[in-house]
N, CA, C and O of each residue as an XYZ file, in Angstrom:
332
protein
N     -91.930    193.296      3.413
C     -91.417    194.032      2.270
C     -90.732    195.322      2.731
O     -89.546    195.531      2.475
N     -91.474    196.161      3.398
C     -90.793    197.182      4.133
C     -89.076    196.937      4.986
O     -88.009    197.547      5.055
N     -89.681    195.660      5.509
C     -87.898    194.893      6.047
C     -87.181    195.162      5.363
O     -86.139    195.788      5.556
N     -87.555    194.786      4.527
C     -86.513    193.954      3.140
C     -85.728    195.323      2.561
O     -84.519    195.210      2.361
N     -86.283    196.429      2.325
C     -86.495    198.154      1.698
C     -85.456    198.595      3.066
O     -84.450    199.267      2.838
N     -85.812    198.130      4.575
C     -84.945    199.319      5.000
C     -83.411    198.236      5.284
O     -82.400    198.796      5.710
N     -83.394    197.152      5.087
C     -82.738    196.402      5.588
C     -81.587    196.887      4.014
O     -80.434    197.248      4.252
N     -81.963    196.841      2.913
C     -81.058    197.092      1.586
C     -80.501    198.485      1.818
O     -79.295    198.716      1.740
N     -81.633    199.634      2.177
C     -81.504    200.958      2.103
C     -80.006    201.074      3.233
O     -79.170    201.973      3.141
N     -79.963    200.037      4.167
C     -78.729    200.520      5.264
C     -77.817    199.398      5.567
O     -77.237    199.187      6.632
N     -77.787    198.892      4.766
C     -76.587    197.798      3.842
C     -75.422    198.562      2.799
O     -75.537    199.094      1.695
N     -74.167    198.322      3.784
C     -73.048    198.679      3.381
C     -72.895    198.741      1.917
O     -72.596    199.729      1.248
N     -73.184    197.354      1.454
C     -72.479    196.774      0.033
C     -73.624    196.891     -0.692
O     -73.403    196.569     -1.859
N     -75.221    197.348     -0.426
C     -75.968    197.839     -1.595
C     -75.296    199.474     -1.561
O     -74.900    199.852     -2.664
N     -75.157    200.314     -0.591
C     -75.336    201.746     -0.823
C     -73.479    201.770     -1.496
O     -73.116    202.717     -2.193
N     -72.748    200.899     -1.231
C     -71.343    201.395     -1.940
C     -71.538    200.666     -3.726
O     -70.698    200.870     -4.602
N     -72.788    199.845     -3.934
C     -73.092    199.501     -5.671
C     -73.866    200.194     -5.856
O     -73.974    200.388     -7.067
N     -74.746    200.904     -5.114
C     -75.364    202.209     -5.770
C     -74.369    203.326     -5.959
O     -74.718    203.950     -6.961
N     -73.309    203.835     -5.445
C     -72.377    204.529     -5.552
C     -71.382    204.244     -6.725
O     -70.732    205.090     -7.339
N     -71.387    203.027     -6.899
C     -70.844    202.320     -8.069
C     -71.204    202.984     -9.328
O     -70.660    203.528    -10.288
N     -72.257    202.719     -8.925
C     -73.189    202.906    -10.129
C     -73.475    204.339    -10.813
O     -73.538    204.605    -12.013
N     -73.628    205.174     -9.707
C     -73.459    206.498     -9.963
C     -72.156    207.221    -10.838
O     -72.133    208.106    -11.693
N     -71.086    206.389    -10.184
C     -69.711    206.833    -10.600
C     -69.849    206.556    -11.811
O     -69.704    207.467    -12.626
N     -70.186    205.147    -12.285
C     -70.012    204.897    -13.540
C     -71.209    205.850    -14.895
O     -71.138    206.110    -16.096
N     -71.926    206.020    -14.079
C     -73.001    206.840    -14.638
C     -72.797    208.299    -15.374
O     -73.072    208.775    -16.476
N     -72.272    208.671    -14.365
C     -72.378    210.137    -14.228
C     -70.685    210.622    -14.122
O     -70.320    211.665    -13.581
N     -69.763    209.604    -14.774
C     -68.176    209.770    -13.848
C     -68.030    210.991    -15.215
O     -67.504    212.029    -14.814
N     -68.327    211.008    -16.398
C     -67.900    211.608    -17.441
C     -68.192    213.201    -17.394
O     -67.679    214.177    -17.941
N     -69.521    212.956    -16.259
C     -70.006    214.283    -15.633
C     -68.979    215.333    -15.036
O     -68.550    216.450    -15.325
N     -68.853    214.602    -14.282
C     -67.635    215.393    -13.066
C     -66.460    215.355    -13.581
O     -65.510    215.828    -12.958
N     -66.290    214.734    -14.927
C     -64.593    214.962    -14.892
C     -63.419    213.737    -15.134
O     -62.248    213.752    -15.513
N     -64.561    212.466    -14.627
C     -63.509    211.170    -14.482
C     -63.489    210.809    -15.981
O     -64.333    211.198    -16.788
N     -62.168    209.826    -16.334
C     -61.871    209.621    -17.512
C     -62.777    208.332    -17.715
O     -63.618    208.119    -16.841
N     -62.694    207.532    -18.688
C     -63.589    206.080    -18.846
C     -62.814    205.380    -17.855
O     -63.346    204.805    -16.906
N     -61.435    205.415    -18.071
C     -60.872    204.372    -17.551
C     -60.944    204.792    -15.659
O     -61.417    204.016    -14.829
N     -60.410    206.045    -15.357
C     -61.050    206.290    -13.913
C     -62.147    205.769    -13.368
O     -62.247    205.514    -12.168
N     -62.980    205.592    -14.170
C     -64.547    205.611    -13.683
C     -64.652    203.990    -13.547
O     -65.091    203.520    -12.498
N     -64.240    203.127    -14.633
C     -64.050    201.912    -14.297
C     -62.843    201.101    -13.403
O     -62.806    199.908    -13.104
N     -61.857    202.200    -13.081
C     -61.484    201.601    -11.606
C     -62.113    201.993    -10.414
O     -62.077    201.353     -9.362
N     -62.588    202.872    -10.570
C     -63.421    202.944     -9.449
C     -64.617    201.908     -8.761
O     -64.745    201.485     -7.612
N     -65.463    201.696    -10.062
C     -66.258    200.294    -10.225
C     -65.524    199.221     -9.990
O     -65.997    198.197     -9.496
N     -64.331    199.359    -10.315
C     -64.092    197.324     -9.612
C     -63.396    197.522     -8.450
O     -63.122    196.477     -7.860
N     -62.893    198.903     -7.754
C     -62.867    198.617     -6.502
C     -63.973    198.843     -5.840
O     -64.230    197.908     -5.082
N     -64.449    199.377     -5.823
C     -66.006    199.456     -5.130
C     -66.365    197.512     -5.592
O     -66.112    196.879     -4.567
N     -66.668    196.872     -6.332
C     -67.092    195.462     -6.579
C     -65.952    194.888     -5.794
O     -66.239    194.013     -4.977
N     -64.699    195.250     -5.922
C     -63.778    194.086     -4.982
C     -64.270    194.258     -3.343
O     -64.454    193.258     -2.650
N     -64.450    195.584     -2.836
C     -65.125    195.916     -1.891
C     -66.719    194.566     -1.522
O     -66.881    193.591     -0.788
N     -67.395    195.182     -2.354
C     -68.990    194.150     -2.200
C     -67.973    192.812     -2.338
O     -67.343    192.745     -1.283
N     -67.685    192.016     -3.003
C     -67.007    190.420     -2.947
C     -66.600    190.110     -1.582
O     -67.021    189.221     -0.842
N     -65.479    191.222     -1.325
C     -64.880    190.330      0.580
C     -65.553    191.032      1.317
O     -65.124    190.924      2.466
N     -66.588    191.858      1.234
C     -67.252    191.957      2.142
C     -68.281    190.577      2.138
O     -68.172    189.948      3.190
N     -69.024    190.126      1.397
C     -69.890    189.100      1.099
C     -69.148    187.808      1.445
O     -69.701    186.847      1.979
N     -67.971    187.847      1.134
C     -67.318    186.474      1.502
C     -66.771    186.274      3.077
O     -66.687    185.209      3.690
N     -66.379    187.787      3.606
C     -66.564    187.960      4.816
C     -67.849    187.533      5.830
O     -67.703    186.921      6.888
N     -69.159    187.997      5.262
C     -70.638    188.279      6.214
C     -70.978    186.221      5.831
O     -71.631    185.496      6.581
N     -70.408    185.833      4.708
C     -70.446    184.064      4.823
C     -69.347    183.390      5.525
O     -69.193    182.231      5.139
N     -68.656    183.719      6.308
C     -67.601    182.926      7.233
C     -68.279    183.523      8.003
O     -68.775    182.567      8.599
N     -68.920    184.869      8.715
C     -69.624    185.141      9.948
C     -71.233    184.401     10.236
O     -71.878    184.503     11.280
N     -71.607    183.707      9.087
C     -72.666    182.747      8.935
C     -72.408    181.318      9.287
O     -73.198    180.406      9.529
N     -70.870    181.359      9.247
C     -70.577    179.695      8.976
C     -70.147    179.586     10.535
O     -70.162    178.558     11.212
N     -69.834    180.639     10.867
C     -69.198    180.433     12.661
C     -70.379    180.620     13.345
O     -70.219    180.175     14.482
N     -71.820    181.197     13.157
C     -72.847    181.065     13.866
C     -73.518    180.002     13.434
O     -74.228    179.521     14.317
N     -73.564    179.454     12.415
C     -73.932    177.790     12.573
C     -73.096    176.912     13.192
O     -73.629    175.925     13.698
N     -72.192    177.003     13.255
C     -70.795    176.073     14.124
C     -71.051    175.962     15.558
O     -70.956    174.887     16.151
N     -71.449    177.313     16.250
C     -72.069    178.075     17.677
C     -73.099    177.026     17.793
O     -72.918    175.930     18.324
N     -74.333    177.498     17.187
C     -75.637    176.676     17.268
C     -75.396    175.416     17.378
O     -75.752    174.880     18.428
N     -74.747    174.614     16.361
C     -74.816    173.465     16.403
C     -73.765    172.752     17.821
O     -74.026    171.578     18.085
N     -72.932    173.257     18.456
C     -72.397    173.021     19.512
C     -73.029    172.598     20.579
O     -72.725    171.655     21.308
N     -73.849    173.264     20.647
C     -75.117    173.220     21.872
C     -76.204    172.118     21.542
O     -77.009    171.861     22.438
N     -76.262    171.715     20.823
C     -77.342    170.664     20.366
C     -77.076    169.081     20.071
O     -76.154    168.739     19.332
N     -77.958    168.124     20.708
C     -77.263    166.730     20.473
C     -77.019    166.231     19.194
O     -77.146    166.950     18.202
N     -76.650    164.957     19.124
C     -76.074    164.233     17.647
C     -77.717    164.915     16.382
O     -77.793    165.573     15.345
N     -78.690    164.244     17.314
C     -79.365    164.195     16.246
C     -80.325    165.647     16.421
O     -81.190    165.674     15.546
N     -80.363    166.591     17.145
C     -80.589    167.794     16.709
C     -79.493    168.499     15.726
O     -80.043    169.294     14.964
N     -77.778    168.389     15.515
C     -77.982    168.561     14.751
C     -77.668    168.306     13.313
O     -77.302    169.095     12.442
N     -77.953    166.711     13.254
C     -78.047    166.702     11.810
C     -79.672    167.227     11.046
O     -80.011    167.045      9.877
N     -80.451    167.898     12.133
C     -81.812    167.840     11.748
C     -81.406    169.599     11.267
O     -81.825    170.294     10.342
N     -80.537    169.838     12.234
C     -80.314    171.632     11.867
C     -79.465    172.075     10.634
O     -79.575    173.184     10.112
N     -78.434    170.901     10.138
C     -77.800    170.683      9.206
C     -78.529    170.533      7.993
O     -78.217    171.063      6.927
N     -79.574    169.747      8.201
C     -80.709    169.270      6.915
C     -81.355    170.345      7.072
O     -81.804    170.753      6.002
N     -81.580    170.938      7.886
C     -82.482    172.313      7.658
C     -82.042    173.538      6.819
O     -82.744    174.294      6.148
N     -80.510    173.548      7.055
C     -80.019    175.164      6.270
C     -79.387    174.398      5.054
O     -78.739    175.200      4.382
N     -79.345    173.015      4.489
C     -79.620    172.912      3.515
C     -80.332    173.226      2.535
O     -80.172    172.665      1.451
């Protein structure tokens, strides 16, 4: 659980949707208009998306790696596994 806490706490794309979030929160605070405050929120979200769609093609090329090294039937067993 602690993992999990420092692993979110120093994660790019939670601390830029907590920032999100703030903006949208508090944007009327400082000054930002509605509509400022909600572009800010969907670039910050277009941000989290290709980053996420990015860190899943860097998942899909380290299963590609792994499975290189392993015979026919290790890996359809590694294939059925991250199923």
């Amino acid at each position: 659980m602690v993992t999990a806490v420092k692993d979110a706490l120093t994660s790019k794309k939670f601390l830029a949707t907590i920032i999100g979030a703030l903006v949208v929160a508090v944007g009327s605070a400082v000054g930002l208009s509605e509509d400022q405050a909600t572009k800010v929120a969907m670039l910050i979200c277009t941000y989290v998306l290709g980053q996420s769609v990015a860190d899943a093609g860097k998942e899909k090329e380290k299963l590609k790696v792994a499975l290189a090294d392993k015979t026919g039937a290790e890996k359809a067993a590694a294939l059925e596994a991250e199923l």
